[in-house]
C-alpha positions as CSV (number, residue, x, y, z in Angstrom):
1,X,55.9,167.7,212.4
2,X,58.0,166.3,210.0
3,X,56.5,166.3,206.3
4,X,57.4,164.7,203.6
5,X,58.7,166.0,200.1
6,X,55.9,167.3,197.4
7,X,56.8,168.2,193.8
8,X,54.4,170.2,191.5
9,X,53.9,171.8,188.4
10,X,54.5,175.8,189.5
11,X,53.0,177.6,185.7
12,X,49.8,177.4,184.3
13,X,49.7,174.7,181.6
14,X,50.5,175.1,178.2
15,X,53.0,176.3,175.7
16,X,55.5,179.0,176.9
17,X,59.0,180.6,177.0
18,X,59.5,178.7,180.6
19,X,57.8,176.5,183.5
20,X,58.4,175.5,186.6
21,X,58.9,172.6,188.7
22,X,58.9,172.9,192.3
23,X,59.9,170.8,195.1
24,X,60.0,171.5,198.5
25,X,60.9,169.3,201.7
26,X,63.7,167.5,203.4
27,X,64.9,165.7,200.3
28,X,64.0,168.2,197.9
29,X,67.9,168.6,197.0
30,X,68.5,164.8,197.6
31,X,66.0,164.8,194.4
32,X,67.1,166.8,192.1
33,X,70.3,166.1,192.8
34,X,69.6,162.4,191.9
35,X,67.9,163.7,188.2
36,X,70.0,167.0,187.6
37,X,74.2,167.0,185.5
38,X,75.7,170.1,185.2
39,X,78.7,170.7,182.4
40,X,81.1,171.0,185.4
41,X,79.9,167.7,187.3
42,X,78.9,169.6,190.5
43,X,76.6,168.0,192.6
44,X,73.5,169.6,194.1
45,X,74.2,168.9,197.6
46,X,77.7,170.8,197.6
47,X,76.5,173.9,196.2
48,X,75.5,177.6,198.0
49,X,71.7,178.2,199.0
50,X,69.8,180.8,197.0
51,X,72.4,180.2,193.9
52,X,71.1,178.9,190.5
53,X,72.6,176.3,188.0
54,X,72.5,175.1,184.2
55,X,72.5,171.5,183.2
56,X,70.1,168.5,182.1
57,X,67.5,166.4,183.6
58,X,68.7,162.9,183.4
59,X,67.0,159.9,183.6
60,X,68.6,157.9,185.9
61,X,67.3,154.1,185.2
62,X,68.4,154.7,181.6
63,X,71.1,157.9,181.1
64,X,68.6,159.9,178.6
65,X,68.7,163.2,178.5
66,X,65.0,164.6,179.5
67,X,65.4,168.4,179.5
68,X,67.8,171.5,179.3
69,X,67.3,173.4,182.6
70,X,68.1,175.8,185.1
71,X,67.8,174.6,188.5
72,X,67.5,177.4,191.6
73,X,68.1,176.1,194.9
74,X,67.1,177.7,198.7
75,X,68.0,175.7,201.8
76,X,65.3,176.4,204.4
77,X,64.4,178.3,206.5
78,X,65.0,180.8,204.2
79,X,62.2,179.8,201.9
80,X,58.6,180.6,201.2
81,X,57.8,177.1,203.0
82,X,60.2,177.4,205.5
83,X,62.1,174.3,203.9
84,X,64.5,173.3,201.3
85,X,63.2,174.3,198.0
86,X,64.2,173.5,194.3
87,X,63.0,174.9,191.2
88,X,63.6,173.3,187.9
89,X,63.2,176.1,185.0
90,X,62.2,174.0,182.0
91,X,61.0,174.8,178.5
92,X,57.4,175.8,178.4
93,X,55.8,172.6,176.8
94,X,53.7,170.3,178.2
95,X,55.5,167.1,177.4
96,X,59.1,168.9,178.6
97,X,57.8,170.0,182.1
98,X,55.7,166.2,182.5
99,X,58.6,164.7,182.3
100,X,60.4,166.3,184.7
101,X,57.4,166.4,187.5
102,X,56.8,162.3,187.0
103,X,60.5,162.0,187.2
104,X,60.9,163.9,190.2
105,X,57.8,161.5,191.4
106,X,59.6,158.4,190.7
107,X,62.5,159.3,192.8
108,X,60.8,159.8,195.7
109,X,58.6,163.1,195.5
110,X,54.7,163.2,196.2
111,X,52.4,164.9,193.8
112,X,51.5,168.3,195.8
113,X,48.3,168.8,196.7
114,X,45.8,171.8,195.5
115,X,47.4,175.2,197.8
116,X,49.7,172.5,199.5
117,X,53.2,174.8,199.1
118,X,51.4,177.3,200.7
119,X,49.7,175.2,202.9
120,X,53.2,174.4,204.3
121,X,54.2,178.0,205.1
122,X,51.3,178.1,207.3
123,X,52.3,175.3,209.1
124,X,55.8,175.7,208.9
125,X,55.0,179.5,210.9
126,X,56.1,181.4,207.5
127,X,52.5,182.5,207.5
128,X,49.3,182.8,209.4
129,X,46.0,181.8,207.8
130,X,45.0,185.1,206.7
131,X,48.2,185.5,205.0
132,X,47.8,182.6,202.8
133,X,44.4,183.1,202.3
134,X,45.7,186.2,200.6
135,X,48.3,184.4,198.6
136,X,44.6,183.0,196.6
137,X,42.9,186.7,196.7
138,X,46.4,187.9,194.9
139,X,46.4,185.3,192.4
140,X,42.8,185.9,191.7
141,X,42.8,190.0,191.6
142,X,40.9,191.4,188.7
143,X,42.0,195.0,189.2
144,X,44.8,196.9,190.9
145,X,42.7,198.2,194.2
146,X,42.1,194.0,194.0
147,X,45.6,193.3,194.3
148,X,46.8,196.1,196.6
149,X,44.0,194.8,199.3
150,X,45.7,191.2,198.7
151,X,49.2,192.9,199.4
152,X,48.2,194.4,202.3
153,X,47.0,191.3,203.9
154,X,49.6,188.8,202.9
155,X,52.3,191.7,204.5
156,X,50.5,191.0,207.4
157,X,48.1,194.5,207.8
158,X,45.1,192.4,209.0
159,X,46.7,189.9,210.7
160,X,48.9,192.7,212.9
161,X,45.6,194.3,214.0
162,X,44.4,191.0,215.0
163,X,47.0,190.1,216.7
164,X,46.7,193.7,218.6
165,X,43.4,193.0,219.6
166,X,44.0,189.8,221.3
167,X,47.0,191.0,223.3
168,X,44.0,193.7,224.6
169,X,41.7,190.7,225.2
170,X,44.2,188.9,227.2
171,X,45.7,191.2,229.2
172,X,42.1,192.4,229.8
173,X,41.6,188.7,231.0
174,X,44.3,188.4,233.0
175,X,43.6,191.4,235.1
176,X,40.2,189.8,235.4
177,X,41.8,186.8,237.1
178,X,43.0,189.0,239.8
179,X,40.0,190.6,240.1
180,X,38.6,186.6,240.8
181,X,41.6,185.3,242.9
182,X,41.5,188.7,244.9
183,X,37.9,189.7,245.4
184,X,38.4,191.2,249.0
185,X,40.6,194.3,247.3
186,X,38.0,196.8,246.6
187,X,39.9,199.1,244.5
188,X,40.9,196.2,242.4
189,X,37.0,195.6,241.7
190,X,37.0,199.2,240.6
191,X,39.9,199.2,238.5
192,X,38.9,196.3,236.8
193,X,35.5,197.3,235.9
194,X,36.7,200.9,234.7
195,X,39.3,198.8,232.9
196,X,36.6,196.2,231.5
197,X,34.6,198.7,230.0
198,X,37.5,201.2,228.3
199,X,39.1,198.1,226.8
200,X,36.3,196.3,225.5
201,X,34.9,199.3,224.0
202,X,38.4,200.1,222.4
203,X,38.3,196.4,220.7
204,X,34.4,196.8,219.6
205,X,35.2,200.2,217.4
206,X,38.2,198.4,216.0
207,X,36.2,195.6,214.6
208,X,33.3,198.0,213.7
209,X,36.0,199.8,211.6
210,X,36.9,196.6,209.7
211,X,33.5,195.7,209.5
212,X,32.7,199.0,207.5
213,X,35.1,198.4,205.2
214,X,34.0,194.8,204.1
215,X,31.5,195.8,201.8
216,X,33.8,197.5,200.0
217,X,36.6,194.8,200.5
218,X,34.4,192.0,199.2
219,X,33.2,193.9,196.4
220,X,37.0,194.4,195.3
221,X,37.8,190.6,195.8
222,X,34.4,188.7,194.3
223,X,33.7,191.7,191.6
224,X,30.2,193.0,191.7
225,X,27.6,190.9,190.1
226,X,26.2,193.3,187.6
227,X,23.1,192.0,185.3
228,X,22.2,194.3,182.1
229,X,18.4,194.0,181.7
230,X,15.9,195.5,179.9
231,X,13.2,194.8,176.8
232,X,14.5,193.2,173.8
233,X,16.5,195.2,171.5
234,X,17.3,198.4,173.9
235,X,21.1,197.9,173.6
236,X,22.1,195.5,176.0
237,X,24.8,193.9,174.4
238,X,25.9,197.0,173.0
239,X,26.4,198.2,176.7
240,X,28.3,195.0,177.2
241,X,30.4,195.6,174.1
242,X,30.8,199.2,175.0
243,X,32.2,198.3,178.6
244,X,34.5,195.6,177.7
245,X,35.7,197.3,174.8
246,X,35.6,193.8,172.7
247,X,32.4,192.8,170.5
248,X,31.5,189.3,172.8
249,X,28.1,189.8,172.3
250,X,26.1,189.8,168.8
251,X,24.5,193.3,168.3
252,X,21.5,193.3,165.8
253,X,18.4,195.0,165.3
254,X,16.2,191.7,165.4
255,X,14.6,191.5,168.9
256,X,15.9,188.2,170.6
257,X,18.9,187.9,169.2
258,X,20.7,187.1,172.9
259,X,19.2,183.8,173.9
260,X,21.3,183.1,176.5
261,X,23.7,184.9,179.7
262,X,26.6,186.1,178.7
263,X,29.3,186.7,181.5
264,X,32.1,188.6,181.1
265,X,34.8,190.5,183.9
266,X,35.4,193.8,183.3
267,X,37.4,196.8,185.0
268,X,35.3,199.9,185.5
269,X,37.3,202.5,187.9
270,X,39.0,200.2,189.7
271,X,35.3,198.2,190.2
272,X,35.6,194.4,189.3
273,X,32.3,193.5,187.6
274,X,31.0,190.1,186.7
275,X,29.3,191.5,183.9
276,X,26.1,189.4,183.0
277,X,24.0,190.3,179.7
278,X,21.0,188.7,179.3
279,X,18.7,187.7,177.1
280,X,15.8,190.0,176.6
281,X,12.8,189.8,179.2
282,X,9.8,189.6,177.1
283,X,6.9,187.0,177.1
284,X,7.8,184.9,174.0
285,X,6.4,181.8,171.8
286,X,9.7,180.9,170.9
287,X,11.2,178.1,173.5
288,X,14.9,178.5,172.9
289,X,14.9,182.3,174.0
290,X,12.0,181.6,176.8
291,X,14.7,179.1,178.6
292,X,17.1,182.5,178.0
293,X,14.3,184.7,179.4
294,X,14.0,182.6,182.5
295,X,18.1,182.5,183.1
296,X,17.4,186.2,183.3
297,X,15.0,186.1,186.1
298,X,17.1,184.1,187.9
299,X,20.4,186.0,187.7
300,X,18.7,189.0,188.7
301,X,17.5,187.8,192.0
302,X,21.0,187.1,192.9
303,X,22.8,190.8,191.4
304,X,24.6,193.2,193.5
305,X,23.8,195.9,190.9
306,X,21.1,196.1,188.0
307,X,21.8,197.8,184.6
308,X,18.6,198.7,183.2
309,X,18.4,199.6,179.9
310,X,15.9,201.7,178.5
311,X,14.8,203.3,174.8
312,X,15.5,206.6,174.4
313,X,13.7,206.1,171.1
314,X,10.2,204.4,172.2
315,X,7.8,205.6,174.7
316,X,7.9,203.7,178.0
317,X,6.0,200.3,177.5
318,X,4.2,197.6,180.0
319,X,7.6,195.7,180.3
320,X,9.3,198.8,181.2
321,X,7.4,199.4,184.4
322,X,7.1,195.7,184.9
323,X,11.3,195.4,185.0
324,X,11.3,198.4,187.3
325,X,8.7,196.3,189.8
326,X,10.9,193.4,189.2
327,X,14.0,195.3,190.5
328,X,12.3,197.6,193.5
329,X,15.0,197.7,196.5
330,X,17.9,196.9,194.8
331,X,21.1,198.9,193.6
332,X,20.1,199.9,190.1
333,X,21.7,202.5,187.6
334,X,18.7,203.5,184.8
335,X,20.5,203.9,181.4
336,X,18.3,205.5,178.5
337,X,19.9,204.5,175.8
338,X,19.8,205.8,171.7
339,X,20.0,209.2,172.5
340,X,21.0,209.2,168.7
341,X,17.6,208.4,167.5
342,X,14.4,211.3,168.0
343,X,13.1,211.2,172.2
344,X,9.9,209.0,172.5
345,X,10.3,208.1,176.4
346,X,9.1,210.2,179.3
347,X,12.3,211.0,180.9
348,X,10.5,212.4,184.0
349,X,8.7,209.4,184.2
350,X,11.6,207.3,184.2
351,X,13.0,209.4,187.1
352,X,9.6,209.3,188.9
353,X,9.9,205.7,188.4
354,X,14.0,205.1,189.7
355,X,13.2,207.0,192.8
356,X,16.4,208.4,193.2
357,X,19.0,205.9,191.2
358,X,20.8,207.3,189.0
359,X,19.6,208.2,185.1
360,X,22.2,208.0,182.8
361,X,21.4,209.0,179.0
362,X,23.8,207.2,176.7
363,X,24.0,206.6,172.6
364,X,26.1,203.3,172.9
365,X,26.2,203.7,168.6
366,X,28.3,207.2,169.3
367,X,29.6,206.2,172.5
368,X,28.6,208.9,173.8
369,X,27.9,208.6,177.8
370,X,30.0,205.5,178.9
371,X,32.3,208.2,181.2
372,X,29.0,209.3,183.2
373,X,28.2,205.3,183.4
374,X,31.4,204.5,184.6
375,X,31.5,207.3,187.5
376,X,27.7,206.6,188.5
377,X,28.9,202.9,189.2
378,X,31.7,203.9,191.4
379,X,29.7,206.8,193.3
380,X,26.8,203.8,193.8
381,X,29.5,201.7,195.8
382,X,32.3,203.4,197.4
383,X,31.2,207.5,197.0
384,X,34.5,208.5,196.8
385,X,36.2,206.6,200.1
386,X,38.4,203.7,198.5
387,X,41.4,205.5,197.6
388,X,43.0,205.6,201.2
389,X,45.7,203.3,201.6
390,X,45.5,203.3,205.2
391,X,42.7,201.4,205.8
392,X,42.7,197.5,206.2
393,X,40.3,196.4,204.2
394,X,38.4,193.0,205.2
395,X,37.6,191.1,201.8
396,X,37.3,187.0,202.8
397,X,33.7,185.9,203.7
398,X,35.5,184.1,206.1
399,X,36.9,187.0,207.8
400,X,33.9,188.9,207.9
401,X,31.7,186.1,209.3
402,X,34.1,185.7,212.8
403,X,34.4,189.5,212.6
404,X,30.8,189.6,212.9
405,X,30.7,186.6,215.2
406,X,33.2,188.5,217.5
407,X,31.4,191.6,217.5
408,X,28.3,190.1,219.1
409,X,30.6,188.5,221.5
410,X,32.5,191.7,222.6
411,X,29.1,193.9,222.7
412,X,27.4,190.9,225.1
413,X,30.6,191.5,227.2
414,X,29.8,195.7,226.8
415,X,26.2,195.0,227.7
416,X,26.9,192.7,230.8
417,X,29.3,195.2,232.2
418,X,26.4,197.2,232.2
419,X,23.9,195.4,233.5
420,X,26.4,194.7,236.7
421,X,26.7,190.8,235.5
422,X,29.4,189.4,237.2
423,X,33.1,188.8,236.2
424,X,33.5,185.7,235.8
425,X,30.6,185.7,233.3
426,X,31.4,188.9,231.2
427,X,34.8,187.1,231.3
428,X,33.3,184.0,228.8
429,X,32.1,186.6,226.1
430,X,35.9,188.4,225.9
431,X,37.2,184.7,225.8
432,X,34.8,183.8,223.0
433,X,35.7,186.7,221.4
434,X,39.5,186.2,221.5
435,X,39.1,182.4,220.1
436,X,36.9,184.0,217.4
437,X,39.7,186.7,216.0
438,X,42.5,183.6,216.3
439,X,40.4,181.7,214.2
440,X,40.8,184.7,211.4
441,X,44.7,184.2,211.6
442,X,44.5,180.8,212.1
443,X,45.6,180.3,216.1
444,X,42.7,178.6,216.9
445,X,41.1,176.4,213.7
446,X,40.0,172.9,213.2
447,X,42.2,170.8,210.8
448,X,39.3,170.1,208.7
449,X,38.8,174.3,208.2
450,X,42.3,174.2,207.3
451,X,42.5,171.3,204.5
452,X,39.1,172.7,203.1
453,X,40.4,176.2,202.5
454,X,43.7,175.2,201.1
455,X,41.9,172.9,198.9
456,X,40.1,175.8,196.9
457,X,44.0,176.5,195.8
């Protein structure tokens, strides 16, 4: 498939030391060549791939000089798209590096599309869909464990497991198409059913172990949603403070002083949490903070975990049991904050009433008890088992959904062998589950799937 040449802004806007323009496709050189004059008069066309060059951007309908740069060049295939590719280092300001992107446009580039560089090295076999799916996940990565998942997959660790399994599914199939064209060899009916049932089962404990890691792996690329409740006044926003080590919320002693969510991301052990504070929930006259209190509610129905902050300082109210009703079977850490101030609160009571999540005391004033927080959050979620390097960790929703989906498949396969079904039918479930893994590296997926994922780019 021959593809035309796209050009694109390559840094994040704004003013810096550099940015980048990049063009890649058959006439990415033909291009630059067109805008680019070095000190020396060498042409683009006539120099060595992978070798970089200082000059001007040139206007060629009027001679102006548009920028100072240094231009890289790669001849493909040797390229992250698998085609010619040139970069144009300009200076970092946003008029510069305009010019030089609607220059390269008038000379015969396209504006790139959202992910479409990357886009290209899937098509152009640089790639496989999980691979640049993890090109986004590394980009994105809020912590180091983040990022080290997103290595793994764009190296290929999922994608070579995949792979694995299918080449067991297909030999698996094509010894079942003996079995069919052959049916009056009994030992072959034998072999094949032993065979059936030791390969399936070997491809149905694979995908359970990358199934048990997805929790974890999600949690590590989305962040945990993490919502601070508790009465008005308890600390909240001092516990968000206190956690992202910046004052982003207002801390006062007047109840109701948060009227609104506050997000923020924050790092805690490695743990990515979108880290919500919300306003105080308390039945109140005043309408501005009631539209906060019921921003609250909502959030918490959709939280992974629950901070809920208690004082330390007041006996356990109405609220306070209320909030704990409010949160019954979810993840919750109790804090009991103000351990500062003289104990009111029952703190048996408030361990009767966690029933078994973890009680943390804390004096956010002292900062006293953020370490204890910290490790409570990471025993809640991954109890010690995330700092293997070995395992492939499944992080994409997408992933896990035809994970799931082929995991049905191959224990309908498991369960007809069982049941004596014949061949020819157990044989539709392994084949169902084959096309589901290729959709995961992107052997078998609709060109709609494909424009809509590289889209979110």
């Amino acid at each position: 498939m021959e593809l035309d040449t796209i050009a694109a802004i390559s840094t994040p806007l704004g003013e810096g030391a550099i940015a980048i323009v990049r063009l890649s496709g058959d006439e990415a050189i033909d291009i630059a060549d067109k805008l680019f004059k070095s000190p020396s008069n060498k042409r683009l066309t006539e120099v060595d791939s992978h070798t970089i060059h200082y000059g001007h951007m040139i206007d060629p309908t009027t001679g102006d000089v548009v920028e100072e740069v240094m231009v890289s060049l790669m001849k493909g295939p040797k390229t992250f798209t698998r085609e010619d590719v040139v970069e144009i280092n300009c200076h970092g300001g946003l008029v510069t590096v305009n010019r030089v992107l609607q220059l390269a446009v008038k000379n015969g580039a396209r504006l790139a599309e959202p992910g479409e560089f990357t886009k290209r090295a899937f098509l152009n076999g640089r790639i496989d869909l999980s691979q640049a799916e993890a090109v986004m996940d590394l980009i994105r990565a809020k912590t180091d464990r983040a990022m080290n998942v997103a290595l793994g997959q764009m190296e290929g660790r999922l994608s070579k497991l995949v792979q694995k399994l299918r080449q067991e599914i297909l030999e698996t199939l094509a010894h079942v198409e003996v079995n069919i064209d052959y049916p009056e060899y009994d030992d072959v009916e034998e072999m094949t059913h032993k065979m059936l049932v030791e390969k399936a089962t070997y491809v149905q404990i694979e995908i359970n172990k990358l199934l048990q890691t997805s929790g974890q792996g999600k949690i590590l690329r989305e962040g945990l949603s993490t919502v601070i409740v508790g009465r008005p006044n308890v600390g909240k926003s001092s516990l968000l403070n206190s956690l992202v080590h910046e004052n982003k919320a207002i801390v006062t002693d007047i109840p109701g002083t948060t009227r609104d969510v506050i997000e923020e991301y924050v790092k805690v052990r490695g743990v990515p949490l979108r880290l919500v504070d919300t306003a105080g929930i308390r039945e109140t006259e005043d309408i501005v903070e009631r539209i906060g209190v019921e921003r609250s509610r909502k959030v918490l129905k959709e939280a992974d975990l629950i901070l809920l902050v208690l004082n330390y300082h007041e006996e356990l109210s109405h609220e306070d049991v209320q909030l704990f009703e409010a949160v019954k079977g979810m993840d919750i850490i109790v804090i009991v904050n103000k351990t500062d101030l003289e104990q009111r609160i029952d703190l048996q009571q408030v361990k009767d009433l966690a029933s078994g999540r973890p009680v943390v005391t804390t004096s956010l004033l002292e900062e006293q008890g953020i370490d204890e927080l910290e490790e409570a959050i990471g025993a809640l979620f991954f109890q010690g088992n995330l700092q293997s390097n070995d395992l492939t960790y499944v992080s994409n929703s997408r992933h896990i959904a035809l994970l799931t989906a082929a995991q049905t498949s191959i224990n309908e396969a498991l369960t007809g062998i069982e049941e004596g079904i014949p061949i020819d039918i157990v044989q539709i479930d392994l084949t169902r589950c084959w096309e589901q893994l290729g959709e995961i590296i992107g052997d078998s997926v609709h060109e709609s799937l494909i424009d809509q994922l590289f889209s979110q780019f």
